[in-house]
RODO-2510 file (C-alpha; in nm, 4 decimals, decimal comma):
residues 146
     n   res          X          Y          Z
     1     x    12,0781    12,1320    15,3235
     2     x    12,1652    12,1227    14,9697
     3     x    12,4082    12,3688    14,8737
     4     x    12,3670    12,5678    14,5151
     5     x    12,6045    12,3443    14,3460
     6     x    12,4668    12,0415    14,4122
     7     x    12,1162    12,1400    14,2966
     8     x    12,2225    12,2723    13,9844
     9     x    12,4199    11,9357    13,9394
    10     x    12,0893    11,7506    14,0110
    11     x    11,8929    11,9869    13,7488
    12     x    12,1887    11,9257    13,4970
    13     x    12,1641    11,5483    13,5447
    14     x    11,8077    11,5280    13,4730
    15     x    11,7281    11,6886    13,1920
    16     x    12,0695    11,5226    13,0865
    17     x    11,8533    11,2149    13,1186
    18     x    11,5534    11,3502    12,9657
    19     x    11,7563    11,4913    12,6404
    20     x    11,9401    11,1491    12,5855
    21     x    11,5987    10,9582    12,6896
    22     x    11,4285    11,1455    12,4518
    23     x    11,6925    11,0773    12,1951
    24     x    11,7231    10,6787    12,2293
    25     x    11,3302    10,7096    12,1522
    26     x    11,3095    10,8975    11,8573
    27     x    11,6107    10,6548    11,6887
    28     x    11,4798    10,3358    11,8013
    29     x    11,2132    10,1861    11,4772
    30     x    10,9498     9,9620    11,5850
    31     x    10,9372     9,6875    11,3241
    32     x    10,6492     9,7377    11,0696
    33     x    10,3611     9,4884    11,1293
    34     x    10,2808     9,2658    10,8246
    35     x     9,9922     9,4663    10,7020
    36     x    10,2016     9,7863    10,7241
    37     x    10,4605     9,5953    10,5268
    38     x    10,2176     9,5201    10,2618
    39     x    10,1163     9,8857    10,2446
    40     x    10,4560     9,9982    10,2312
    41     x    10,5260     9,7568     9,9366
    42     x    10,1930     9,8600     9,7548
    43     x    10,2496    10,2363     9,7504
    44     x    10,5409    10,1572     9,5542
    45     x    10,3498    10,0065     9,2900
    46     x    10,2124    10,1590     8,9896
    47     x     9,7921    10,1483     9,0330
    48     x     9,8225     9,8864     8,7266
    49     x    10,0505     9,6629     8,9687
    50     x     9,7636     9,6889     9,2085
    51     x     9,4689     9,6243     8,9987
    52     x     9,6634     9,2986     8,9160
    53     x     9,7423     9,1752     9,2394
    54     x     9,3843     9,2746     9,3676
    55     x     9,2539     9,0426     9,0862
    56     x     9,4978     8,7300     9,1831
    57     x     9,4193     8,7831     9,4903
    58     x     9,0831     8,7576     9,4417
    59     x     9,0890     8,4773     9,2041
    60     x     9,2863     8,3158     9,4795
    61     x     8,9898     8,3051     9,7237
    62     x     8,7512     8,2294     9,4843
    63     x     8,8915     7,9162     9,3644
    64     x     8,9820     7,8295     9,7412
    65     x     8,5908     7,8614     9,7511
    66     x     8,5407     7,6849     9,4194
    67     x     8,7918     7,4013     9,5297
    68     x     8,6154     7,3613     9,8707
    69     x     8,2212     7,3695     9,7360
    70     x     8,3294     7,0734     9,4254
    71     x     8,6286     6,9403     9,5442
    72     x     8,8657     7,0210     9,1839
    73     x     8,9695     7,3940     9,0373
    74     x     8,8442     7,5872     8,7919
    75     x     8,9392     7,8170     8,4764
    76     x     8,8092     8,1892     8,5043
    77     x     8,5762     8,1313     8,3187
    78     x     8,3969     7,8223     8,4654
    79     x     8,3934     8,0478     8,7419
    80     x     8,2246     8,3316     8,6293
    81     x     7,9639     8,0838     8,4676
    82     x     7,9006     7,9240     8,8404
    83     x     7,8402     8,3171     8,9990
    84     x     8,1812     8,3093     9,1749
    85     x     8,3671     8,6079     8,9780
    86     x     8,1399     8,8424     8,8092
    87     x     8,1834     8,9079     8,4248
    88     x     8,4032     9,2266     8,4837
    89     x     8,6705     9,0532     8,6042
    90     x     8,9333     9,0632     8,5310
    91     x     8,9533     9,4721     8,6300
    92     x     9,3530     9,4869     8,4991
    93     x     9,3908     9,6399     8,2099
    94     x     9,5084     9,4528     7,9059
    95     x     9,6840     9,7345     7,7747
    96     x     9,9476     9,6930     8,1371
    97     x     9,9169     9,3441     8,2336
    98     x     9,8061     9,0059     8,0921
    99     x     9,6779     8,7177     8,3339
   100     x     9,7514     8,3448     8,2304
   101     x     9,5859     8,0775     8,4347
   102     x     9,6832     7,6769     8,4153
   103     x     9,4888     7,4121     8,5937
   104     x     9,5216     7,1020     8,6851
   105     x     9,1557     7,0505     8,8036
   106     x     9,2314     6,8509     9,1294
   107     x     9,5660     6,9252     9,2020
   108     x     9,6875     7,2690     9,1803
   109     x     9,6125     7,5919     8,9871
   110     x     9,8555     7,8691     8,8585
   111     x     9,8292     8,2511     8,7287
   112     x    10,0654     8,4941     8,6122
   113     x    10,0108     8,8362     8,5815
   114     x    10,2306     8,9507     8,3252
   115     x    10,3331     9,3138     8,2470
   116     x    10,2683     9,4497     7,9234
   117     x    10,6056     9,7205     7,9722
   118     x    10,9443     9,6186     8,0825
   119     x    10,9168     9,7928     8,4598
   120     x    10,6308     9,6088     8,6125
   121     x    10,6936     9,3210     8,7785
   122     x    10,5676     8,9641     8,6755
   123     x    10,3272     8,8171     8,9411
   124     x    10,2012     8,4521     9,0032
   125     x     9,9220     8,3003     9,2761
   126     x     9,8824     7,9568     9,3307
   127     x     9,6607     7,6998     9,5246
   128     x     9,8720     7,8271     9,8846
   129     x     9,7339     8,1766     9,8362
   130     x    10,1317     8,2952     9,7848
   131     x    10,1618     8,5638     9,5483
   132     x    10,5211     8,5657     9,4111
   133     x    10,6974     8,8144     9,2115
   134     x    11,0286     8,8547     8,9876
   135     x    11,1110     9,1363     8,8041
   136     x    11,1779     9,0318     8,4297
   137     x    11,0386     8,7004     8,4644
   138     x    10,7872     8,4724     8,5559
   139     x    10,7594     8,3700     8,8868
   140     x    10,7785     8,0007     9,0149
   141     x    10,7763     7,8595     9,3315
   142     x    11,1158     7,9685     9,4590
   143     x    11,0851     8,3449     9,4046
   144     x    10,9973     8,5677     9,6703
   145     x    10,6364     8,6117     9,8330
   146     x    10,5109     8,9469     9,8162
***
């Protein structure tokens, strides 16, 4: 039989184990998934930041789209003219940020999206669906993807 001592040692030593379990839980971080990532990086943009990313990213699959249906890339506004971006777009406001797009038809496309104030960040897509970012400058190929 188990004597008083030794069951109040057993009770101590589990919820010892529990407490500390419990503990190593709450401190250990899953990593963030990719998407979350993203998230976590958008909510600390400004809605203007947003609206310009949204539209590279969407001029991104359109001329993907563009580039796969005719075989060369397009300027914005060839593409509204074949029905792949509607006349709205751009949606970013040209009061907060200014997009620039360069082609050169078969080989690659560039835009920047280029703050009107000093703190936004510059942005930049190009024909690998990267969207790069500085912080007082324009992107190129070597900054970081966002």
């Amino acid at each position: 039989m188990m004597t008083t001592a030794l069951r109040y040692s057993l009770i101590v030593l589990i919820i010892a184990t529990a407490v500390v379990s419990f503990a190593v839980s709450r401190t250990r971080q899953k990593p963030l998934t990719p998407l979350e990532q993203a998230i976590a990086k958008q909510r600390r943009l400004p809605p203007d930041s947003v609206i310009a990313l949204q539209d590279l990213r969407l001029l991104g699959a359109v001329e993907m789209s563009f580039f796969s249906a005719k075989g060369r890339y397009a300027t914005p506004e060839e593409l509204k003219k074949a029905g792949y971006l509607d006349q709205l777009w751009p949606r970013s406001n040209s009061q907060n940020y200014r997009l620039s797009f360069h082609s050169q038809q078969h080989g690659a496309f560039v835009t920047h999206a280029e703050p009107a104030g000093s703190n936004h960040d510059f942005f930049r897509i190009d024909q690998t669906q990267a969207i790069r970012y500085e912080r007082n400058h324009r992107p190129d190929v070597r900054s970081p993807v966002f």
